[in-house]
N, C-alpha and C positions, 0 to 999 in steps of 0.2 A: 518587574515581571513577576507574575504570578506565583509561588511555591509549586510542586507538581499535585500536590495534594488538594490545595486551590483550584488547581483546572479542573482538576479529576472530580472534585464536588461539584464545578460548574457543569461540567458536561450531565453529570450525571443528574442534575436539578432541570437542564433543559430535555432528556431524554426518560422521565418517570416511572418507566414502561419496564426499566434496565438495574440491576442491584449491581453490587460489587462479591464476589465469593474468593475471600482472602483472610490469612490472618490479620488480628488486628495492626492499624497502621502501617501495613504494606501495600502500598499505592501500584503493585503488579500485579494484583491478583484477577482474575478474569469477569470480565463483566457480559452478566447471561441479561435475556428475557427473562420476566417474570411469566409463569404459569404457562409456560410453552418448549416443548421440545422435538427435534429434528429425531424419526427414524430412518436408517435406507430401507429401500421398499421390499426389500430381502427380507426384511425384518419384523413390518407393518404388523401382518396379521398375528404375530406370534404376542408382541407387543400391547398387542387391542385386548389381547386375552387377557393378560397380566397385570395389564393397569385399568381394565374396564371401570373398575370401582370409584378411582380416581379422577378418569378424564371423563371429559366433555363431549369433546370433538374430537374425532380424525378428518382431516385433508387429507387426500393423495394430493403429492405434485408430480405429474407425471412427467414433465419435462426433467426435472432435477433428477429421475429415481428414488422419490424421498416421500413420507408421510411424517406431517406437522399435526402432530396433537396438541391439544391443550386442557391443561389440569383444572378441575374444580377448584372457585373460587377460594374456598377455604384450603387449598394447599399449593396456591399457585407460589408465594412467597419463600419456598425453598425444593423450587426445581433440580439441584444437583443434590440436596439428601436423597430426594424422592428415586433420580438416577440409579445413586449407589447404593438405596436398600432392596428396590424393588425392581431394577433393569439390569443386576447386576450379577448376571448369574456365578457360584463360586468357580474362581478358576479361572475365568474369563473375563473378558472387556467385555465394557460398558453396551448394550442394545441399543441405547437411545443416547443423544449429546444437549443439552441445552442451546439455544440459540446465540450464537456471541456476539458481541458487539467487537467492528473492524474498525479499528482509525488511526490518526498518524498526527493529533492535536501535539503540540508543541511543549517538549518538557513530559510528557506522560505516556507511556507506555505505545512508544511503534516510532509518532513521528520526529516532524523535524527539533534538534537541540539548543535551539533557541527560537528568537521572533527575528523577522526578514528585517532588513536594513534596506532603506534606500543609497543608491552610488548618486554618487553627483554630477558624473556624465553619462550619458549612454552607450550599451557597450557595440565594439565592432560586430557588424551586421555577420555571420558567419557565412560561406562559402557558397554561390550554389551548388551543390552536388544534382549532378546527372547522368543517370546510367543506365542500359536497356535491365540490369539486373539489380535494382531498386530493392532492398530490403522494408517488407514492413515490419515497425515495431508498433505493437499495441501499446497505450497506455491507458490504466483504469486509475482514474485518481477524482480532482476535483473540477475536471475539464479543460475548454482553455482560454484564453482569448483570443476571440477571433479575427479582432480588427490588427490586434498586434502584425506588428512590420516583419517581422521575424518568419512569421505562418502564410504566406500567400494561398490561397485555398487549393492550388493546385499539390501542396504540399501533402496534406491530409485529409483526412475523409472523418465521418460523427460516425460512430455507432448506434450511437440514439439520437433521439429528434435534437434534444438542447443539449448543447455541452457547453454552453457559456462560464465561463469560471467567476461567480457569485462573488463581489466585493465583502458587501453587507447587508445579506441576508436578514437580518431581523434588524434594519433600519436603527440603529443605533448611532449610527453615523461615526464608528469604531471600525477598523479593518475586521473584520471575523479570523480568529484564530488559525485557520486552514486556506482564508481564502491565496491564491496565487498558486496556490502546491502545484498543481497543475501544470500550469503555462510553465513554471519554472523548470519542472522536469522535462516538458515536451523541448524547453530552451538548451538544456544543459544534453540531449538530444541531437538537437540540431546543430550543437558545436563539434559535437565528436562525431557525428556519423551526419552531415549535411547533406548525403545523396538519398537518406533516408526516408520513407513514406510513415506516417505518421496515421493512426487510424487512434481518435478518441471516444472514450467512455468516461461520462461524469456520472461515478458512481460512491465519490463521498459530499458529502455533503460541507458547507464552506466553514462549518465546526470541525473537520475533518473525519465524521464517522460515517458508517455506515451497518446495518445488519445481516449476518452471514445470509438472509436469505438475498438480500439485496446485492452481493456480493455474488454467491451462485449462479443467481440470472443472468448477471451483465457476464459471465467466464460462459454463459452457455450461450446468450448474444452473441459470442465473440464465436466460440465452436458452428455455432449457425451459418457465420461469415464463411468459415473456414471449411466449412464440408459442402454447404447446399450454395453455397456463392462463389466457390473457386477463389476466396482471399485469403490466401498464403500468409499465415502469421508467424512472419521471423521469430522474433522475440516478443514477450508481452513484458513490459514492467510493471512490479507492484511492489510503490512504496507505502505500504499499508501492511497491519495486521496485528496480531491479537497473543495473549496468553489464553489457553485455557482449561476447563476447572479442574481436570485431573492432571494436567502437563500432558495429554497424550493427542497425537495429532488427530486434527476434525475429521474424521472420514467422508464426507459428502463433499467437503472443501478438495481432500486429496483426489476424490474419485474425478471429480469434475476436471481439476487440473490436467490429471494424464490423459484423461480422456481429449484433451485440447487437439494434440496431434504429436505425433510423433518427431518433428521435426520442427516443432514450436522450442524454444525453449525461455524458461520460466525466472525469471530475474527480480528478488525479492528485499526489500532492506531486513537488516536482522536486527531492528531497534534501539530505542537511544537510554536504556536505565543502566548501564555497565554492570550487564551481568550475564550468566551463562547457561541462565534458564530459557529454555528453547521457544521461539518464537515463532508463530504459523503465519502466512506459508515460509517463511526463510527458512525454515530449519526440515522440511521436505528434503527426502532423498532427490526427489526429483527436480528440486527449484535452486537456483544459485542463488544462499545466502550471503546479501552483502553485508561489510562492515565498513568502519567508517575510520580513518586514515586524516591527521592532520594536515595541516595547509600544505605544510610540505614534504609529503608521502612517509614522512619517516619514521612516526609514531602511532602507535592507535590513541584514539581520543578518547579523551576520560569518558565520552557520552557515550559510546560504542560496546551494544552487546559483543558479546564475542563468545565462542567456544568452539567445538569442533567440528559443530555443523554449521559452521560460517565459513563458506566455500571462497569468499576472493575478499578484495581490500582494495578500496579507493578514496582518494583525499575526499571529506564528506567536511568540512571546515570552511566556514566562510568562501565559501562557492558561490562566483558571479552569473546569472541567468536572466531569464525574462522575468517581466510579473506585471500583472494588471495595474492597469491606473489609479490610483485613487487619493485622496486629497481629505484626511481626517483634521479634526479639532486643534492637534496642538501642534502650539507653536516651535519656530527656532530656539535649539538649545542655546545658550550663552555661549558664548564665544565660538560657535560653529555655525557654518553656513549651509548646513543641512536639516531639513526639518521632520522629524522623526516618525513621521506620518503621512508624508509626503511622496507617491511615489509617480513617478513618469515613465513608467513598462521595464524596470529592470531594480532589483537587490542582489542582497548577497543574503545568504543563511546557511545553514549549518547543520548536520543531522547525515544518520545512515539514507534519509530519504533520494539524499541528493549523491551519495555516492554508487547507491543501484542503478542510475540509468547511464553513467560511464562505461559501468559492467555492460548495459544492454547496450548501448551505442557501439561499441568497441566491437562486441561479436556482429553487429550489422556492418559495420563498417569492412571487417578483415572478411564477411562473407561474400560481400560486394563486390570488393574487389577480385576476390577468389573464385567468383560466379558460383559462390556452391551454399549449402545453408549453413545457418549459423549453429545446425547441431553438431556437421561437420568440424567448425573450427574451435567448437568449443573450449576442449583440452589445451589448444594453444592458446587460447584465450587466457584461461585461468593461472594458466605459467606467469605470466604479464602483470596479474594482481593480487603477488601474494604478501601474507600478513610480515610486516616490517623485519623480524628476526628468523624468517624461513626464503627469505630470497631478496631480491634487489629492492631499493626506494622505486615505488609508482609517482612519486609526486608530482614527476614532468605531465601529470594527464590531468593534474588539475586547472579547469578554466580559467 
């Protein structure tokens, strides 16, 4: 398996568009746009003023509240100096944000903490749940599969045209790094909360990234559902997210979020570098940061961000779920009769990713049965999954 710093150059080789703004050889430091930054629209004109000399272009995005500028070619290459000398008035926060890059690539900064295993049998089909007071949970990830046994279509609904969860994307005939994230989460889902209504957004990509604006859209998709469609969004999961350049939260990310609904609530991983520098969205006031909890509830995992805005704790350790088919290059290890590339719709892996949708499943699940929403049970909820040394073992919730 790849070193983190390995990935982190991979990604960043197949995405050219994107730099790293860190000190040297620290593989957490935030990765912006080049020559592009997000204003809120509050902001815009004052902005245009300030930087006229600099930028190119103003976009409004009127959907988001936001104006996307972009810097003259000859200054595009250090978007967050540019930020902090000239958007940066004394005293006060930053005017403008750099555009950041979202993902949950394995080993690097958000996602899962290792690579997916294939099991060797298939796991038990979970339960159908049926209830006139059907909780839905969003998930925005890498989509799902659809054909899988697990999802019968009456189970869930797309938010966008294609949610298929992408094997191997750029034809390498190699699993792609992110590809499954998806279906696995929507799996681990449908274990803990099987009465649960399921509405999909494939909004990373099967490298596992995605860009804040890309990210925006699909939360405002989702808000679309939920106001002008009457789709009642229990819980959204997002195992995804980002450091970034100054440590202070995104504002156009946060604004978007509350604005989701009031009675949404917002279930985030708090990612996998074991450390305590804050993580977006997990580390929002307003989103349930998860962590991630050995196989058997009883310890945090050496991979497991953590700090004080890590709201709950779930076994996140070789966790068994769905996952798409696929059938890579290599062969049977020696003396096992498993082939390490080999999968037929179910692994196990490992990461905060996969311990966030316990969190969300669990608040649909106790609100289902309670007929009431899951902003309600929230507080009970969180009782349920706390960190190993501040309350009881969670382990019994691992699949």
């Amino acid at each position: 398996m790849k070193s983190p710093a390995e990935r982190l150059a991979r990604v960043l080789e197949k995405h050219p568009k994107f730099y790293e703004v860190a000190p040297d050889g620290d593989y957490t430091g935030a990765i912006i746009r080049r020559g592009q930054f997000l204003v809120p629209a509050r902001h815009a004109s004052a902005v245009e003023e300030k930087a006229r000399a600099w930028t190119d272009r103003r976009t409004d995005l009127q959907p988001l509240g936001a104006a996307w500028f972009t810097l003259r070619r000859d200054a595009e290459d250090d978007v967050a100096g540019f930020i902090a000398n000239e958007l940066s008035p004394k005293g006060t926060g930053a005017l403008a944000s750099p555009v950041h890059l979202f993902r949950g690539e394995p080993n690097y900064q958000g996602g899962p903490g290792d690579a997916p295993a294939p099991v060797a049998e298939p796991l038990p089909e979970p339960p159908k749940g049926r209830s006139s007071h059907a909780v839905t949970v969003a998930v925005l990830d890498t989509g799902l599969s659809t054909t899988h046994q697990w999802f019968p279509k009456q189970s869930w609904e797309a938010v966008d045209a294609d949610v298929d969860d992408v094997p191997d994307e750029n034809n390498d005939y190699e699993l792609d790094a992110q590809a499954g994230h998806g279906t696995f989460i929507a799996g681990i889902v449908r274990q803990h909360a099987p009465g649960a209504h399921l509405m999909i957004s494939r909004v990373l990509g099967s490298d596992g990234v995605c860009d804040e604006l890309e990210l925006l859209q699909a939360l405002r998709a989702l808000q679309h559902l939920n106001t002008l469609h009457n789709r009642k969004i229990g819980v959204l999961n997002l195992s995804l997210g980002a450091y970034t350049w100054n440590n202070q939260p995104p504002a156009l990310l946060s604004q978007v979020i509350e604005e989701l609904s009031a009675d949404t609530v917002v279930v985030s991983a708090a990612g996998n570098n074991s450390r305590d520098r804050k993580f977006w969205p997990a580390a929002f006031d307003s989103v349930v940061g998860v962590g991630a909890l050995t196989a058997d509830g009883q310890e945090r995992t050496t991979f497991s961000n953590h700090g004080d805005w890590v709201d709950a704790w779930a076994p996140g350790e070789r966790v068994a779920s769905s996952f798409i088919e696929f059938d890579g290059p290599q062969e049977e290890a020696p003396k096992s009769d498993i082939d390490p590339d080999c999968f037929t719709g179910f692994a196990t892996w490992s990461g905060t990713s996969f311990a966030a949708p316990q969190v969300a499943a669990e608040l649909a699940g106790q609100a289902q049965e309670q007929k009431t929403s899951p902003r309600a049970v929230l507080d009970d909820v969180l009782k349920d999954f706390p960190e190993p040394d501040k309350g009881a073992s969670t382990g019994s919730r691992s699949p």
